[in-house]
C-alpha positions as CSV (number, residue, x, y, z in Angstrom):
1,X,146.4,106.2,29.1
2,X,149.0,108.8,28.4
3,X,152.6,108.8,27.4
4,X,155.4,111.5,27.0
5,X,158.6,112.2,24.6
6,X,161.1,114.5,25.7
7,X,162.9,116.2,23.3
8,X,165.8,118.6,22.9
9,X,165.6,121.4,20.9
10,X,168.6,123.6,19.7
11,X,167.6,126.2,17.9
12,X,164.3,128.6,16.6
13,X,164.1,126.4,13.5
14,X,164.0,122.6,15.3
15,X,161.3,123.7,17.2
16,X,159.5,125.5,14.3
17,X,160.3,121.8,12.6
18,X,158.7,119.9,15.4
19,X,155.3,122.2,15.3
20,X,154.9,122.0,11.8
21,X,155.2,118.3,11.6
22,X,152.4,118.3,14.5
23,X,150.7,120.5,12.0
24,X,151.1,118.4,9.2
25,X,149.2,115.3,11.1
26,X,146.6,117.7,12.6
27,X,143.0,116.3,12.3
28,X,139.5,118.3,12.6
29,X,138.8,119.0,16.1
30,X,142.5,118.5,17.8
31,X,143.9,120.7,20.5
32,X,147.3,121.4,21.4
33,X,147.8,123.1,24.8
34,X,151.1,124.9,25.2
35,X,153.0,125.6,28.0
36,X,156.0,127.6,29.4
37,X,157.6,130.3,30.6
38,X,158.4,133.8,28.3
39,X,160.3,133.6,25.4
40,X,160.1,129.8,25.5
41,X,159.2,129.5,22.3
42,X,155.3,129.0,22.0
43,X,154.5,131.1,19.0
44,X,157.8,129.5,17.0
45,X,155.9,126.3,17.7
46,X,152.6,127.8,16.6
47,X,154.3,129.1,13.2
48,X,155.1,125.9,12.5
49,X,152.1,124.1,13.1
50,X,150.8,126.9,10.8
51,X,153.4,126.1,8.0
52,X,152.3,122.2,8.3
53,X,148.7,123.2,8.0
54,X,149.4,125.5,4.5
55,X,148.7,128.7,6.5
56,X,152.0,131.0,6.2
57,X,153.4,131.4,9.4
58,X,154.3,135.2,8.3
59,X,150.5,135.5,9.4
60,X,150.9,134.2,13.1
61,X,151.4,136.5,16.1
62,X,150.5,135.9,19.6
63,X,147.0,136.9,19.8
64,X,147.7,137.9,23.8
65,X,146.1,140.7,23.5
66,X,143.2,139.9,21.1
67,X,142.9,136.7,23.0
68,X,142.3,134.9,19.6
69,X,143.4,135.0,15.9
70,X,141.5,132.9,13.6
71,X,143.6,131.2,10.3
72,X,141.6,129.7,7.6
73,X,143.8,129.7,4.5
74,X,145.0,126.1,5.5
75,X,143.9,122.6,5.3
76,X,142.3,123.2,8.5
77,X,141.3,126.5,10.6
78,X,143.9,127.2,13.2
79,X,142.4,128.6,16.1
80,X,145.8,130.4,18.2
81,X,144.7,131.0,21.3
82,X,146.1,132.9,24.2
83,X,144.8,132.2,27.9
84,X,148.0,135.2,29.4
85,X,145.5,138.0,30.0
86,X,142.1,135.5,29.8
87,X,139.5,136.9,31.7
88,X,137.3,133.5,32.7
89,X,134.3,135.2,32.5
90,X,135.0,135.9,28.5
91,X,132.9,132.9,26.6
92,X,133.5,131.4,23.1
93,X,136.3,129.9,23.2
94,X,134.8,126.4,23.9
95,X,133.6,127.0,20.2
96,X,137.0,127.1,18.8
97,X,138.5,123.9,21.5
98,X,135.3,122.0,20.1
99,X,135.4,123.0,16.7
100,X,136.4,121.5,13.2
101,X,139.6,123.2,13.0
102,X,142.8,122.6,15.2
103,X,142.9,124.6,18.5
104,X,146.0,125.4,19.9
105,X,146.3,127.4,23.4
106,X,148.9,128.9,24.4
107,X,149.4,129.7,28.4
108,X,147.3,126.9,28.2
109,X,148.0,126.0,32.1
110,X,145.6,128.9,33.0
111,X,142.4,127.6,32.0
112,X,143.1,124.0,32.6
113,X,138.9,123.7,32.8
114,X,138.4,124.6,29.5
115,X,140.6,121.0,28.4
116,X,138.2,118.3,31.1
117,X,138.0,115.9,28.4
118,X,139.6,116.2,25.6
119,X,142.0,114.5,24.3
120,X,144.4,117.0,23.6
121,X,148.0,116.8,23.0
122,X,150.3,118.9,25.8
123,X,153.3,120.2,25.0
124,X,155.6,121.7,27.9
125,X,158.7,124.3,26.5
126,X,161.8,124.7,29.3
127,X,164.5,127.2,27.8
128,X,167.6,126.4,29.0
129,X,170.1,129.0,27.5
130,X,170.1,128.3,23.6
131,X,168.3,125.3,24.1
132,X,164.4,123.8,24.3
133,X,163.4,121.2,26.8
134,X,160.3,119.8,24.7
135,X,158.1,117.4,26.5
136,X,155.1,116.5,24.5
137,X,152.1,114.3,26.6
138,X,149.1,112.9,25.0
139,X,146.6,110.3,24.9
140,X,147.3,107.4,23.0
141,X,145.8,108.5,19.3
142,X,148.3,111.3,19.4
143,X,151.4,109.0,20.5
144,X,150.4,107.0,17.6
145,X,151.2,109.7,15.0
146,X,154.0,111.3,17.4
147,X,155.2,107.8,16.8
148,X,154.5,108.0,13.1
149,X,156.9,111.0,13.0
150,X,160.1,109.9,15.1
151,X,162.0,109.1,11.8
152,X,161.8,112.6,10.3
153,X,162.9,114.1,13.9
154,X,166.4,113.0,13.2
155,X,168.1,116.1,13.2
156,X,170.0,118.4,15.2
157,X,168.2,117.7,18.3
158,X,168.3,114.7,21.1
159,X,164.9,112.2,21.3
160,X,164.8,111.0,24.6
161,X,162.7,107.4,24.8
162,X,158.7,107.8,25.0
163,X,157.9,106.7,28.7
């Protein structure tokens, strides 16, 4: 069973809050699939699931071209993935989506195969001018600390109800 909380995001900063307090509950072997258009805001969200994990988000770049960077100066290994220019033929990553670290993947949406079951957390980014349509999907153990996390989201940004 899955459930989804919409949030909206008003600046650079909210959404680097709302990665790094997904960063700060991150447990060995979760995924995070991101998803959106350009310039949606993907790598701000990375940065700061990077600051919740004690990796300094000064470090993160989108690896699109490299395909992967690896972060192990954390808590955890962060694993930033990005699937823009994947070729499917390339192997390893299932290492890093299976691994003891915390995967996250952005374009994720183009190598939806590489996610058949795991439970990974799925969070969709819609710019809408200034602001971030935020709609984060998961199985239940993830809405569980999503939950855990609602009080500390009480900032300049709207929560719209879990469905």
């Amino acid at each position: 069973m899955t459930s989804s909380l919409r949030i909206i995001s008003t600046s650079e900063s909210v959404t680097f809050g709302l990665g790094k307090g997904i960063g700060q509950q991150a447990c060995p072997g979760d995924v995070v699939q991101l998803i959106g258009p350009l310039g949606a805001g993907k790598t701000q969200w990375v940065k700061g699931m990077a600051e919740g994990l004690g990796i300094k988000e000064n470090e993160v770049r989108s690896p699109t071209f490299t395909l992967m960077h690896v972060h192990d100066e954390g808590r955890l290994p962060l694993y930033h993935i990005d699937l823009y220019r994947w070729d499917h033929r390339e192997a390893g990553l299932e290492e890093a989506i299976e691994g003891n670290g915390v995967a996250v993947v952005e374009w994720a949406d183009e190598g939806p195969e590489l996610f058949a079951g795991v439970a990974s957390l799925r969070v969709s980014i819609q710019h809408f001018g200034e602001h971030r349509e935020i709609q984060l999907e998961g199985p239940q153990i993830w809405q569980n600390r999503i939950a855990g996390m609602r009080e500390q989201w009480s900032g300049p940004f709207a929560k719209l109800p879990m469905r």
